[in-house]
Jmol script that loads the backbone (N, CA, C; Angstrom):
load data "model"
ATOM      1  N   UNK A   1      -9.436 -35.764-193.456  1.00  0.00           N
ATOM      2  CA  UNK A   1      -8.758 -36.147-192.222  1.00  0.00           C
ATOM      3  C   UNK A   1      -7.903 -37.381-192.496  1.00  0.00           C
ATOM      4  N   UNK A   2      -6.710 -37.451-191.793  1.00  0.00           N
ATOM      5  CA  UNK A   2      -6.136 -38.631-192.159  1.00  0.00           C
ATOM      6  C   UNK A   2      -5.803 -39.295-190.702  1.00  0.00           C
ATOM      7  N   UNK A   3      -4.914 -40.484-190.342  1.00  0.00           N
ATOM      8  CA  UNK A   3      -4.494 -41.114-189.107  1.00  0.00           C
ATOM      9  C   UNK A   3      -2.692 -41.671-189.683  1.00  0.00           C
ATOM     10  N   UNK A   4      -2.405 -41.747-188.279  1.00  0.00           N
ATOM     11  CA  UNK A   4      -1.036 -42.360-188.880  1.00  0.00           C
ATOM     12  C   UNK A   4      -0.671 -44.003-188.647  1.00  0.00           C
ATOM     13  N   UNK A   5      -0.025 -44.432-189.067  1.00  0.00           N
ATOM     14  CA  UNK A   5       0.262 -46.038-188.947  1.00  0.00           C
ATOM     15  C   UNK A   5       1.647 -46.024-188.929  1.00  0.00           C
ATOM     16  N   UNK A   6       2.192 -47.380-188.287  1.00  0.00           N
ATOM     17  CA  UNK A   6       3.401 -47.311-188.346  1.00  0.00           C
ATOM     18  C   UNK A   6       3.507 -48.382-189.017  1.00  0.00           C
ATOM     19  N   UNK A   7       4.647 -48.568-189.906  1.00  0.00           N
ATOM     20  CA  UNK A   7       5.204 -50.012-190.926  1.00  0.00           C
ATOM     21  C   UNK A   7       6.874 -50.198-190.777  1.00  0.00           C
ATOM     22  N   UNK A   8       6.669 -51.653-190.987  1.00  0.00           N
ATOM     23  CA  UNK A   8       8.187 -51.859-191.365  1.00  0.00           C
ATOM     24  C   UNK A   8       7.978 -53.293-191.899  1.00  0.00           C
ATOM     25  N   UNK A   9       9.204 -53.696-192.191  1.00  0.00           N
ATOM     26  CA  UNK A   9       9.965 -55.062-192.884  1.00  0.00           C
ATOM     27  C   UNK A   9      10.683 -55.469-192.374  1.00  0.00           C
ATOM     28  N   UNK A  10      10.860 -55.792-190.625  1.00  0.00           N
ATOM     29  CA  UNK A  10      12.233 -56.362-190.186  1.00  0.00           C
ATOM     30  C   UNK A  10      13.145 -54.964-190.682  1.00  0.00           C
ATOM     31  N   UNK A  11      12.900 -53.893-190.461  1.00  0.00           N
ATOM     32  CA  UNK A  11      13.969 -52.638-190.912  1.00  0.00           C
ATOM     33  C   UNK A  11      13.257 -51.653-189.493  1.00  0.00           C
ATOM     34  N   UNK A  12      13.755 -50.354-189.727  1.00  0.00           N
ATOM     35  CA  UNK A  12      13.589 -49.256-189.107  1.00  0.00           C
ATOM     36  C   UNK A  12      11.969 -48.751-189.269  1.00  0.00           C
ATOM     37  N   UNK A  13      11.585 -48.730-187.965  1.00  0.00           N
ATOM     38  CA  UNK A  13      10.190 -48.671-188.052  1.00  0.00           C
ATOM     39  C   UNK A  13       9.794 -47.117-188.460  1.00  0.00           C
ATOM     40  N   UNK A  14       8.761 -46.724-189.655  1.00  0.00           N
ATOM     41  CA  UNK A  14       8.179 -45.433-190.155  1.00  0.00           C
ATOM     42  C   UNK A  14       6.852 -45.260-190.071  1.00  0.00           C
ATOM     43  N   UNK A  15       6.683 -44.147-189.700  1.00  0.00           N
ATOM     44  CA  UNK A  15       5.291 -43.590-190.038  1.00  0.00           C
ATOM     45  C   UNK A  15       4.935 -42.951-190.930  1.00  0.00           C
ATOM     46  N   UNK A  16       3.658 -43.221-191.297  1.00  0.00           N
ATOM     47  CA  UNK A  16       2.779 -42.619-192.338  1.00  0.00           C
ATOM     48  C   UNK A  16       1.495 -41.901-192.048  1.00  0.00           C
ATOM     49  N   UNK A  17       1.286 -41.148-192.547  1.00  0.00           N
ATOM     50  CA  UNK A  17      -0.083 -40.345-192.689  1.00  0.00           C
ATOM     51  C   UNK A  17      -1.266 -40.615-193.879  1.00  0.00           C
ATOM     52  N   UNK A  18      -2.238 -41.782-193.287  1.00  0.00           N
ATOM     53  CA  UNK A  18      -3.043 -42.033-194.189  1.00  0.00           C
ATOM     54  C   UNK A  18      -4.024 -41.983-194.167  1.00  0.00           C
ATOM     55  N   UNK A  19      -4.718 -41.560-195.457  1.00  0.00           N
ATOM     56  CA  UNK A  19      -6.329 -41.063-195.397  1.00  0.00           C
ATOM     57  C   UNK A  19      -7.379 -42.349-194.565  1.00  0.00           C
ATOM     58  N   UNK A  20      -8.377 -41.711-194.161  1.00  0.00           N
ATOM     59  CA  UNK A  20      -9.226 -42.411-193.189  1.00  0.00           C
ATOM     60  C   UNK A  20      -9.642 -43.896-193.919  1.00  0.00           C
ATOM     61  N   UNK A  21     -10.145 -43.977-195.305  1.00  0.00           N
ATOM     62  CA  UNK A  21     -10.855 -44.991-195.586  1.00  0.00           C
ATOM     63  C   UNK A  21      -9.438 -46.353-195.767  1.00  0.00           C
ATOM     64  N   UNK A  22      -8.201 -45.348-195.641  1.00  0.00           N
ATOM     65  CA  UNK A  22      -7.190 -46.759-195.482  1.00  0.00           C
ATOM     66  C   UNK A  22      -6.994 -47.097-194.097  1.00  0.00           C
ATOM     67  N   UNK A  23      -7.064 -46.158-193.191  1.00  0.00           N
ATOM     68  CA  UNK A  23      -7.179 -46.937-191.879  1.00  0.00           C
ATOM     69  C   UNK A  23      -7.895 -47.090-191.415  1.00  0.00           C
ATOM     70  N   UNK A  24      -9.423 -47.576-192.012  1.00  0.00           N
ATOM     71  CA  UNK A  24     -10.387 -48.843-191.530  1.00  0.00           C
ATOM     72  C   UNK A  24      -9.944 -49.931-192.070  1.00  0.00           C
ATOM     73  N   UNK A  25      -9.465 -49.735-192.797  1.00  0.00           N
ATOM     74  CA  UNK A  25      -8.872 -51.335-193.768  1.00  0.00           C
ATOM     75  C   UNK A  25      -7.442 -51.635-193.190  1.00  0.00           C
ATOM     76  N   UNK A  26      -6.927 -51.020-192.339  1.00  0.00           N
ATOM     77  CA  UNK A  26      -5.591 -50.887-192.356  1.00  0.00           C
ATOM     78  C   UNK A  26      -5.279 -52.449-192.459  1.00  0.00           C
ATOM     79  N   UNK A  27      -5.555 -52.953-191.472  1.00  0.00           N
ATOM     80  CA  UNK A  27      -5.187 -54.509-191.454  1.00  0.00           C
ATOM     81  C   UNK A  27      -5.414 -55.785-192.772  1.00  0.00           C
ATOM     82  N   UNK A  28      -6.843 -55.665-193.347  1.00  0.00           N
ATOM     83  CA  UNK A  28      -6.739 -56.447-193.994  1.00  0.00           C
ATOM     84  C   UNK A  28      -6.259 -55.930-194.983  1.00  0.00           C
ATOM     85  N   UNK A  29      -5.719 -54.348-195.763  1.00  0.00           N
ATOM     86  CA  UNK A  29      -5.202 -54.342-197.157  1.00  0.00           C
ATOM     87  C   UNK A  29      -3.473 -54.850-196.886  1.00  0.00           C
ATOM     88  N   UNK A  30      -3.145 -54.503-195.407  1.00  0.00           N
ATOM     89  CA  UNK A  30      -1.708 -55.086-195.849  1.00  0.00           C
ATOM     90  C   UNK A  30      -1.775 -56.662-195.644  1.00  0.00           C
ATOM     91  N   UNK A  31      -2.502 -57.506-194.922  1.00  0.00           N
ATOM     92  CA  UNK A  31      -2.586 -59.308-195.037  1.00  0.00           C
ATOM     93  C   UNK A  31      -2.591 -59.284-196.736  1.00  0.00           C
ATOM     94  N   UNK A  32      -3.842 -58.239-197.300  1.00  0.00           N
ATOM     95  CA  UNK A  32      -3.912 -58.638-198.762  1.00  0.00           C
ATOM     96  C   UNK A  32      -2.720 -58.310-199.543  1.00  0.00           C
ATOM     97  N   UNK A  33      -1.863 -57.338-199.142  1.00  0.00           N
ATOM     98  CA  UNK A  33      -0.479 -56.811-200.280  1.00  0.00           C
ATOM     99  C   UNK A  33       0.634 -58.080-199.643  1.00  0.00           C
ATOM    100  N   UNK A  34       0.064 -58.553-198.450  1.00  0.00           N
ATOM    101  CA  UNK A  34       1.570 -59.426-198.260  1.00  0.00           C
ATOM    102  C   UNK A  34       0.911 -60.828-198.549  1.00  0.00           C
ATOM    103  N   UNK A  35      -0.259 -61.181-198.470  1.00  0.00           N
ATOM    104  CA  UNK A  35      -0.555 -62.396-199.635  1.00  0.00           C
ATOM    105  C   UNK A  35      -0.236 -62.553-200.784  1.00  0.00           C
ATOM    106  N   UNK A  36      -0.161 -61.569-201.309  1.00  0.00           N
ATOM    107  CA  UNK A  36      -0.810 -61.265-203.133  1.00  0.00           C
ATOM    108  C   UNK A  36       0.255 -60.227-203.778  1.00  0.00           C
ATOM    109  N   UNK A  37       1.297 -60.099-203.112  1.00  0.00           N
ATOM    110  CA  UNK A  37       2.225 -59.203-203.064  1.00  0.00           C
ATOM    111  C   UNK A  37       2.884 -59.238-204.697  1.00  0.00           C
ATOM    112  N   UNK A  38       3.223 -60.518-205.440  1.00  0.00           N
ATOM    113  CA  UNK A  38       3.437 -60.827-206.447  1.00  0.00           C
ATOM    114  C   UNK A  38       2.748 -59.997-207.291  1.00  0.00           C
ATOM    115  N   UNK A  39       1.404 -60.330-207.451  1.00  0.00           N
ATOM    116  CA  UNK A  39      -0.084 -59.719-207.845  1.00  0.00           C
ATOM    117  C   UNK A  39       0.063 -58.173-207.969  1.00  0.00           C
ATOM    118  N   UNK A  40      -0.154 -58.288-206.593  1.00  0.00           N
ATOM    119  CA  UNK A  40      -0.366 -56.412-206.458  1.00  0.00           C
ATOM    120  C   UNK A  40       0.389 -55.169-206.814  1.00  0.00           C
ATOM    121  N   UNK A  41       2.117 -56.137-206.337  1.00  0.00           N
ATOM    122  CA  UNK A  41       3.056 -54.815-206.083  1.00  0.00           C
ATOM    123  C   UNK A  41       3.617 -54.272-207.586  1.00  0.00           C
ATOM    124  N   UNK A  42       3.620 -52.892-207.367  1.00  0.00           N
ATOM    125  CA  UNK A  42       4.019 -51.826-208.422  1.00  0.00           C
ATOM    126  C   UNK A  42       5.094 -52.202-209.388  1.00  0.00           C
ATOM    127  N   UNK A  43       6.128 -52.609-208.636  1.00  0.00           N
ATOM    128  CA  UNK A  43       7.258 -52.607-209.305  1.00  0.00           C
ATOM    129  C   UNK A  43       8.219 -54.155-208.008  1.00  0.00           C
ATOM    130  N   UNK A  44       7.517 -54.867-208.674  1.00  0.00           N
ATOM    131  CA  UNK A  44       8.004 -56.354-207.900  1.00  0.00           C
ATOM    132  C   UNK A  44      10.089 -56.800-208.281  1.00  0.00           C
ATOM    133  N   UNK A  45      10.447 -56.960-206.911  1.00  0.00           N
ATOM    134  CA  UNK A  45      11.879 -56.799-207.685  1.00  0.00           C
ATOM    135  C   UNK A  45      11.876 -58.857-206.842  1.00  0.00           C
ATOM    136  N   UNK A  46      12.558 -59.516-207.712  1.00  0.00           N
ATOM    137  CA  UNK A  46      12.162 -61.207-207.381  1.00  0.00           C
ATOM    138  C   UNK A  46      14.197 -61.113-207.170  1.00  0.00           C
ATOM    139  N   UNK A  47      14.352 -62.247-206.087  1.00  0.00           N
ATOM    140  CA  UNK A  47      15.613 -63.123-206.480  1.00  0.00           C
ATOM    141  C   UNK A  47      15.407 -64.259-205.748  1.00  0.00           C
ATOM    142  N   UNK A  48      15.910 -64.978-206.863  1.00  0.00           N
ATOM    143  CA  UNK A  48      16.153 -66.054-206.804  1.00  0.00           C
ATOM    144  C   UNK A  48      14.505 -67.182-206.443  1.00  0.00           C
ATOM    145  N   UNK A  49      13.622 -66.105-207.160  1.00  0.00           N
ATOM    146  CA  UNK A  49      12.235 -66.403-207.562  1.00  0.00           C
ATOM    147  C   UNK A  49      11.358 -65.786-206.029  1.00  0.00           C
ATOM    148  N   UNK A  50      11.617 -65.243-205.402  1.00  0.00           N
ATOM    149  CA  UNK A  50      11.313 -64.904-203.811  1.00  0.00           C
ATOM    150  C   UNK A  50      11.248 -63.586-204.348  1.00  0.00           C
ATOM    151  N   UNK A  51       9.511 -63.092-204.034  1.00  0.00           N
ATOM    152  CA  UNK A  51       9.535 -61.664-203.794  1.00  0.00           C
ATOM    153  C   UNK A  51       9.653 -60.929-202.853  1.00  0.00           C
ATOM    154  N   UNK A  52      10.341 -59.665-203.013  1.00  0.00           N
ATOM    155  CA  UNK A  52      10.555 -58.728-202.194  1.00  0.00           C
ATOM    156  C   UNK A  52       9.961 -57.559-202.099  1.00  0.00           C
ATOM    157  N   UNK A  53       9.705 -56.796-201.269  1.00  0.00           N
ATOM    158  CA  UNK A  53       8.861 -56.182-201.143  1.00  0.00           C
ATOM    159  C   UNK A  53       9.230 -55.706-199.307  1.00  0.00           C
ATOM    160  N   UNK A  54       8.750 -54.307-199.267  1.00  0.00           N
ATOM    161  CA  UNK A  54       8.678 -53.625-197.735  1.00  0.00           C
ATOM    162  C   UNK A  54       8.024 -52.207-197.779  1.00  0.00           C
ATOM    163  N   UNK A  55       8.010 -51.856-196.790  1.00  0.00           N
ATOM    164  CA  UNK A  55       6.803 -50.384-196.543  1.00  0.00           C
ATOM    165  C   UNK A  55       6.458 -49.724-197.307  1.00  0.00           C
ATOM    166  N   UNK A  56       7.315 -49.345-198.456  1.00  0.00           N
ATOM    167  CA  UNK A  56       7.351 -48.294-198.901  1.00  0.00           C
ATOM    168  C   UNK A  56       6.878 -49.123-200.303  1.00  0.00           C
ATOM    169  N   UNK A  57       6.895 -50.168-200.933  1.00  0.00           N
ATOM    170  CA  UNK A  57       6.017 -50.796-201.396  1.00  0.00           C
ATOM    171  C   UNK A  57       4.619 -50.726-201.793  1.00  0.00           C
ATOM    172  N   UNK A  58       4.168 -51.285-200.381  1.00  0.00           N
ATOM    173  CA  UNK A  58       2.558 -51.301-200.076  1.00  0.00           C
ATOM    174  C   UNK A  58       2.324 -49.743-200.050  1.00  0.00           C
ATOM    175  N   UNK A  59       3.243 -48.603-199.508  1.00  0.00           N
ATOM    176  CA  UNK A  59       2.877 -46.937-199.942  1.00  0.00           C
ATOM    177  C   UNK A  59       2.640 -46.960-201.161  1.00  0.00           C
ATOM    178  N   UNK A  60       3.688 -47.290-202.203  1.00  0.00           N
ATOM    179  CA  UNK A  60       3.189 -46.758-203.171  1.00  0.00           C
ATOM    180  C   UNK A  60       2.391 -47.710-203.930  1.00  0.00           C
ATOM    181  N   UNK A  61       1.980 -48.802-203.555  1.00  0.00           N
ATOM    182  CA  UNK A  61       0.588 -49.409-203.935  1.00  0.00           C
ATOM    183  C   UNK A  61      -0.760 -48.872-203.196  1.00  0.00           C
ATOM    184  N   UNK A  62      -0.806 -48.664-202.393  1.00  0.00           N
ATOM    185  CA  UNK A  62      -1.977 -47.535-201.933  1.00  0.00           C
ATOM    186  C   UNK A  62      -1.713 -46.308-202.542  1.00  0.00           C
ATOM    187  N   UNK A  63      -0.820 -45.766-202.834  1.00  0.00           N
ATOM    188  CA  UNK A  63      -0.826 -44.158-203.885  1.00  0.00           C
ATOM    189  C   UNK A  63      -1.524 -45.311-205.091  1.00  0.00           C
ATOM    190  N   UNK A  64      -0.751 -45.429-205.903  1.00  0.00           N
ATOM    191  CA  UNK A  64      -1.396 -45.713-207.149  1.00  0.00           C
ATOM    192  C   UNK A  64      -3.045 -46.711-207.105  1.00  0.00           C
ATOM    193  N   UNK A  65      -3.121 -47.223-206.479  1.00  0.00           N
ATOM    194  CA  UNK A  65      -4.154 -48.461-206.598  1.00  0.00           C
ATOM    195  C   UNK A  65      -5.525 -48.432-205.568  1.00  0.00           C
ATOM    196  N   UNK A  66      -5.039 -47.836-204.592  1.00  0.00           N
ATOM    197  CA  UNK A  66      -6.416 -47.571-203.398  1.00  0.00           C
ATOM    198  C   UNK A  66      -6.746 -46.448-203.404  1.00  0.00           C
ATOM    199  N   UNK A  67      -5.779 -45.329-202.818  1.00  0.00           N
ATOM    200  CA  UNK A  67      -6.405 -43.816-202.439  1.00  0.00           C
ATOM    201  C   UNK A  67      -6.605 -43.521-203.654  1.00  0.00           C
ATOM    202  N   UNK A  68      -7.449 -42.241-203.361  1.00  0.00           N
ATOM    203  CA  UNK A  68      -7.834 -41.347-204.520  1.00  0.00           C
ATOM    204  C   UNK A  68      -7.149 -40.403-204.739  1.00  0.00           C
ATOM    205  N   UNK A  69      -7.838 -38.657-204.013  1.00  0.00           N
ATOM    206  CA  UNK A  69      -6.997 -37.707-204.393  1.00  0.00           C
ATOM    207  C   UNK A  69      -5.831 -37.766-203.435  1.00  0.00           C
ATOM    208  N   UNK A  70      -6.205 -38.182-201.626  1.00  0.00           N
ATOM    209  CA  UNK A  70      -5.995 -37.999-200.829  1.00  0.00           C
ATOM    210  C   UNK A  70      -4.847 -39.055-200.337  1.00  0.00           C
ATOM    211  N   UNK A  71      -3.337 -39.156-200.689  1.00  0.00           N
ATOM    212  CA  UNK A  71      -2.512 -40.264-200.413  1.00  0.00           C
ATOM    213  C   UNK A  71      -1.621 -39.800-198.800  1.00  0.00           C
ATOM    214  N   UNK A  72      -1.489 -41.328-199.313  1.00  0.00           N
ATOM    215  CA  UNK A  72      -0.340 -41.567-198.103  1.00  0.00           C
ATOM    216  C   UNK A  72       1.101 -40.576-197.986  1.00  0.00           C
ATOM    217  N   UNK A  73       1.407 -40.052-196.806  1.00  0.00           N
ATOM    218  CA  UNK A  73       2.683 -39.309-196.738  1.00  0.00           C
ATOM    219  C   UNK A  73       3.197 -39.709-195.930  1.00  0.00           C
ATOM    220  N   UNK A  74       4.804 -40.150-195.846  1.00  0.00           N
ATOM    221  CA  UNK A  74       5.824 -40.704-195.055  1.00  0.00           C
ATOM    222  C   UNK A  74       5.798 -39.311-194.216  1.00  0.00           C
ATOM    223  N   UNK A  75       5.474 -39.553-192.684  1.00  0.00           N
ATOM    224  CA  UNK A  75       5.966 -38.714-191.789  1.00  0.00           C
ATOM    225  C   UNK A  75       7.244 -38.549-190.929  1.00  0.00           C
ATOM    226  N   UNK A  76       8.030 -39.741-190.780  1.00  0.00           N
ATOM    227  CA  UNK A  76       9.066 -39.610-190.026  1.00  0.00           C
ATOM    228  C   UNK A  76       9.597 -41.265-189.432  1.00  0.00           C
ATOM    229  N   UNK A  77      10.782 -41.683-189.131  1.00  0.00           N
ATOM    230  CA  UNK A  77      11.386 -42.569-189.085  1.00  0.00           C
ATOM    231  C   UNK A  77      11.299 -42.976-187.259  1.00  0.00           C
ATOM    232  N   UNK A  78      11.178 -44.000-186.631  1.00  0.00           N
ATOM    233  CA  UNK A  78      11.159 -43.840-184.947  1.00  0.00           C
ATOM    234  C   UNK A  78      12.086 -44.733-184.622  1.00  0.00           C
ATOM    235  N   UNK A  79      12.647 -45.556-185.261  1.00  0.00           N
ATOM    236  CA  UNK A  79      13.842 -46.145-184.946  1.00  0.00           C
ATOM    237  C   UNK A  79      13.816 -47.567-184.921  1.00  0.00           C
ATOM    238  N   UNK A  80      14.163 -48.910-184.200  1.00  0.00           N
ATOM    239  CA  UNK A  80      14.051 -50.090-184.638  1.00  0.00           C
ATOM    240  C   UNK A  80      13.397 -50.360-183.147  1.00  0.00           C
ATOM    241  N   UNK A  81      12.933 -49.999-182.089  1.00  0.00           N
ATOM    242  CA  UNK A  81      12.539 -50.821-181.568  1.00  0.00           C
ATOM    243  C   UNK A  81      11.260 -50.909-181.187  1.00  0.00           C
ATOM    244  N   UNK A  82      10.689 -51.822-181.375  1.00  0.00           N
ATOM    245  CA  UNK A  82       9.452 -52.763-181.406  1.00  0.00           C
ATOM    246  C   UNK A  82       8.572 -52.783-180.064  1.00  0.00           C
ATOM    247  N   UNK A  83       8.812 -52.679-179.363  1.00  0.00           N
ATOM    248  CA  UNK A  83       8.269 -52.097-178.184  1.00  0.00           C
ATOM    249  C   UNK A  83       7.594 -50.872-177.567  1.00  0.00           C
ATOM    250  N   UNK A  84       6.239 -50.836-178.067  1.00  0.00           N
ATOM    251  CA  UNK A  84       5.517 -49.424-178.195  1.00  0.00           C
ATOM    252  C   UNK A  84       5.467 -48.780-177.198  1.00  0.00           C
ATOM    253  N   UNK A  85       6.026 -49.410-176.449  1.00  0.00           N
ATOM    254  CA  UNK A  85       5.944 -48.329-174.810  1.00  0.00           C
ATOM    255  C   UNK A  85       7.211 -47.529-174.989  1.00  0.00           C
ATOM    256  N   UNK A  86       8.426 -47.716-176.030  1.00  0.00           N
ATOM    257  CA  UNK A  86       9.044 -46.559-176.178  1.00  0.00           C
ATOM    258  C   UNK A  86       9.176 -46.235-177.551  1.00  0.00           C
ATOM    259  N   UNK A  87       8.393 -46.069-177.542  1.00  0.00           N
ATOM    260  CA  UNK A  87       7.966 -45.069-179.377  1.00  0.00           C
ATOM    261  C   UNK A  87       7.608 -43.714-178.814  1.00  0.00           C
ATOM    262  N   UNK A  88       7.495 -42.767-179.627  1.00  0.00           N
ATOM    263  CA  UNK A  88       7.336 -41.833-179.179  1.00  0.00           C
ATOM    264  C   UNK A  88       5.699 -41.272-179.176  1.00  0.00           C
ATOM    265  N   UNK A  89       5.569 -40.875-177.779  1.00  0.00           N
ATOM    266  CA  UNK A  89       4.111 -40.566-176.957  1.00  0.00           C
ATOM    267  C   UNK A  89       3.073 -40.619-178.164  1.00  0.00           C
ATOM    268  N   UNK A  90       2.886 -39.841-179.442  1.00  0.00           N
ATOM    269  CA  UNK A  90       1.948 -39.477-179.856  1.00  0.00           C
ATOM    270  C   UNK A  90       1.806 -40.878-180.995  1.00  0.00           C
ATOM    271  N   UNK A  91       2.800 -41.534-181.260  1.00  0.00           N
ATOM    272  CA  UNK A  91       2.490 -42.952-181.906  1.00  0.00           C
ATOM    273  C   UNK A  91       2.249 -44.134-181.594  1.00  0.00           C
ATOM    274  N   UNK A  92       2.066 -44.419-179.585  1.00  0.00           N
ATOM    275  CA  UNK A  92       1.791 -45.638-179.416  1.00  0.00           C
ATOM    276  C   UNK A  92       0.423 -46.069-179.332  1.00  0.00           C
ATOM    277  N   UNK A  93      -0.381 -45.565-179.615  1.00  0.00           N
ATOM    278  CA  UNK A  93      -1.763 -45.958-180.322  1.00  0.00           C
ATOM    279  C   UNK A  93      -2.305 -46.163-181.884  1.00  0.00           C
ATOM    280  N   UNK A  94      -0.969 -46.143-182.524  1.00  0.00           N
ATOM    281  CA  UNK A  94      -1.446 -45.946-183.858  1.00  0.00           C
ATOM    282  C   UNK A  94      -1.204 -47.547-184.174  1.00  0.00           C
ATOM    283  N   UNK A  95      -1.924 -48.008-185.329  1.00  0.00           N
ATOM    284  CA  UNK A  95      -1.821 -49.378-185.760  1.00  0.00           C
ATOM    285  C   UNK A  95      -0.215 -49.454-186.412  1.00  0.00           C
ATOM    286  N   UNK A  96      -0.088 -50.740-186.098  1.00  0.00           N
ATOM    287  CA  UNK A  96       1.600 -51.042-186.543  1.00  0.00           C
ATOM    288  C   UNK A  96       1.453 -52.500-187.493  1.00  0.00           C
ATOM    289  N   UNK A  97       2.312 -52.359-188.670  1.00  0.00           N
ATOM    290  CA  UNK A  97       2.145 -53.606-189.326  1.00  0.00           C
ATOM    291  C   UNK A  97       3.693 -53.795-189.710  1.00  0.00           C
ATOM    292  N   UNK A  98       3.878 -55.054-189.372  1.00  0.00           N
ATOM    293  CA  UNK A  98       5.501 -55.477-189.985  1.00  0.00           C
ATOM    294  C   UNK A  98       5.311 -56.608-190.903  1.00  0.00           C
ATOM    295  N   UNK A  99       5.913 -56.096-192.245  1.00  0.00           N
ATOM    296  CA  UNK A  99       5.826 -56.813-193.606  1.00  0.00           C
ATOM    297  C   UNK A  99       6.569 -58.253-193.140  1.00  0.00           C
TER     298      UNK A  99
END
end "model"
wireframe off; spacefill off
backbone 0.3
color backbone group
C-alpha cells in the first residue's frame, strides 16, 4: 500500500506516491534531507558553495537510500498554489513539505 504527499521548493507543487513506512516518517526524513542535504543528497549540484537541492532530489534519495523494493512514483503536477483548500479534492489531506 502506498499514500501520497505533496513536495516542492518554492516551484510548482507535485505529488508522489509513497510506500507506507515513508509516510510515517514523512516529516522527519525530509527535516533530515534538508538538514544534512550536503551529506545525504545523490548527486549534490553546489554554487557558489550553497547547496541545491528540490523534490525530486529527496525522491531520488528515498529510491536509492530508504525504500526497498517498493519506491516512490511522481504522480502528477497541481500547480503553484499553496493554499490547500484549492488543490485538488483528493490531495488536501495528504502531507505537504516545501524544501
Amino acid at each position: 500500500m502506498s499514500k501520497c504527499v505533496v513536495l516542492s521548493a518554492d516551484n510548482e507543487l507535485s505529488v508522489y506516491r509513497v510506500p507506507d513506512a515513508v509516510a510515517k516518517s514523512f516529516f522527519k526524513l525530509c527535516d533530515t534531507f534538508q538538514r544534512d542535504a550536503k551529506k545525504l543528497q545523490i548527486h549534490p549540484r553546489q554554487v557558489g558553495g550553497v547547496v541545491l537541492f528540490d523534490e525530486t532530489d529527496f525522491i531520488e534519495y528515498l529510491n536509492e537510500k530508504v525504500c526497498g523494493d517498493e519506491k516512490c512514483v511522481f504522480v502528477e503536477k497541481i500547480g503553484w498554489e499553496h493554499d490547500r483548500n484549492r488543490w485538488p479534492e483528493q490531495y488536501r489531506k495528504c502531507p505537504h513539505y516545501n524544501f
